[in-house]
C-alpha positions in Angstrom: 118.4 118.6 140.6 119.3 117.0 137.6 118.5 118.9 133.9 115.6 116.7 132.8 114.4 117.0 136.3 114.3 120.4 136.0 112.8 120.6 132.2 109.8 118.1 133.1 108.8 120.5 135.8 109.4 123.4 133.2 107.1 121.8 130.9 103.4 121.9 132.7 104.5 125.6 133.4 104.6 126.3 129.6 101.7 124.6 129.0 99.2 126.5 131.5 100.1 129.8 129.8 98.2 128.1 126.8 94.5 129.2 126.8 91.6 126.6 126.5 90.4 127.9 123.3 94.0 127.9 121.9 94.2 124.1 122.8 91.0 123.4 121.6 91.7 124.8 117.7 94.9 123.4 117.7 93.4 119.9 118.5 90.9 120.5 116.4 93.2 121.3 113.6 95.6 117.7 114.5 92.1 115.8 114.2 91.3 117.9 110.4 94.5 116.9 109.1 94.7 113.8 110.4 91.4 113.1 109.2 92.4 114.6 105.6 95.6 112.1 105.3 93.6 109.3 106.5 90.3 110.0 103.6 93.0 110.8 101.1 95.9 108.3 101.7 95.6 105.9 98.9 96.1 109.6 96.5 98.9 110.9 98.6 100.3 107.8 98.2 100.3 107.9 94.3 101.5 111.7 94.0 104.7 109.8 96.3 105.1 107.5 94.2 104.8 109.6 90.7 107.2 112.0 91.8 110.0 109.2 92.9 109.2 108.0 89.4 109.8 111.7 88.1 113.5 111.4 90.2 114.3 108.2 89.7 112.7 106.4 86.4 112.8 102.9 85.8 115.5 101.4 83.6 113.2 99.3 80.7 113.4 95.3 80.2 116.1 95.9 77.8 117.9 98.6 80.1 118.3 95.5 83.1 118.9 93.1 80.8 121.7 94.9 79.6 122.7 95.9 82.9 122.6 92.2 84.3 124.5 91.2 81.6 127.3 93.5 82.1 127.8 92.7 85.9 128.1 88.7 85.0 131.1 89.4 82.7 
Protein backbone atom coordinates (compact mmCIF):
# COMPACT_ATOMS: atom_id res chain seq x y z
CA UNK A 1 0.00 0.00 0.00
CA UNK A 2 1.28 3.15 -1.01
CA UNK A 3 2.06 6.07 1.96
CA UNK A 4 -0.87 8.35 1.25
CA UNK A 5 -2.89 5.23 1.02
CA UNK A 6 -1.97 4.45 4.23
CA UNK A 7 -2.25 8.13 5.85
CA UNK A 8 -5.90 8.69 4.43
CA UNK A 9 -6.98 5.58 6.19
CA UNK A 10 -4.93 6.88 9.33
CA UNK A 11 -6.78 9.98 9.23
CA UNK A 12 -10.70 8.97 10.15
CA UNK A 13 -8.89 6.91 12.92
CA UNK A 14 -7.48 10.21 14.47
CA UNK A 15 -10.53 11.81 14.11
CA UNK A 16 -12.97 9.35 16.03
CA UNK A 17 -10.80 9.69 19.16
CA UNK A 18 -12.18 13.32 19.06
CA UNK A 19 -15.30 13.65 21.27
CA UNK A 20 -18.60 15.33 20.01
CA UNK A 21 -18.36 18.09 22.43
CA UNK A 22 -14.70 18.76 21.57
CA UNK A 23 -15.81 19.10 17.80
CA UNK A 24 -18.60 21.11 18.59
CA UNK A 25 -16.45 24.10 20.56
CA UNK A 26 -13.91 23.94 18.29
CA UNK A 27 -16.39 24.68 15.37
CA UNK A 28 -17.98 26.86 17.28
CA UNK A 29 -14.84 28.72 17.95
CA UNK A 30 -13.88 28.69 13.66
CA UNK A 31 -17.51 30.21 13.20
CA UNK A 32 -16.65 33.17 16.36
CA UNK A 33 -13.59 34.16 14.73
CA UNK A 34 -14.56 33.97 11.48
CA UNK A 35 -17.52 35.90 12.32
CA UNK A 36 -15.13 38.55 14.22
CA UNK A 37 -12.81 39.02 10.99
CA UNK A 38 -15.73 39.20 8.85
CA UNK A 39 -17.76 42.33 11.33
CA UNK A 40 -14.31 43.87 11.80
CA UNK A 41 -12.48 43.55 8.37
CA UNK A 42 -12.67 47.03 7.05
CA UNK A 43 -10.54 47.91 10.76
CA UNK A 44 -8.17 45.04 10.50
CA UNK A 45 -7.58 46.14 7.26
CA UNK A 46 -6.44 49.74 8.36
CA UNK A 47 -4.24 48.52 11.48
CA UNK A 48 -2.52 46.43 8.08
CA UNK A 49 -2.11 49.06 6.44
CA UNK A 50 -0.90 51.65 9.33
CA UNK A 51 1.66 49.37 10.41
CA UNK A 52 3.25 48.81 6.64
CA UNK A 53 3.16 52.59 6.71
CA UNK A 54 5.03 52.40 10.14
CA UNK A 55 7.79 49.95 8.10
CA UNK A 56 7.75 51.30 5.04
CA UNK A 57 6.82 55.24 4.84
CA UNK A 58 6.07 56.96 1.83
CA UNK A 59 8.79 58.97 0.11
CA UNK A 60 6.99 62.76 -0.27
CA UNK A 61 6.22 64.53 -3.85
CA UNK A 62 9.54 66.02 -3.59
CA UNK A 63 11.25 62.68 -2.37
CA UNK A 64 9.88 60.84 -6.09
CA UNK A 65 10.53 63.72 -7.86
CA UNK A 66 13.91 63.64 -6.93
CA UNK A 67 14.18 60.10 -7.23
CA UNK A 68 12.70 60.04 -10.85
CA UNK A 69 14.97 62.56 -11.72
CA UNK A 70 17.96 60.79 -10.69
CA UNK A 71 17.19 57.48 -12.55
CA UNK A 72 16.64 59.51 -16.10
CA UNK A 73 20.18 60.92 -15.85
Amino acid sequence: MSTFATALYAIPAAVLDISLIAFLQLALALVAIAAFALVFKPLLVGIARALVLVVRPKLSREQRLARELATRT
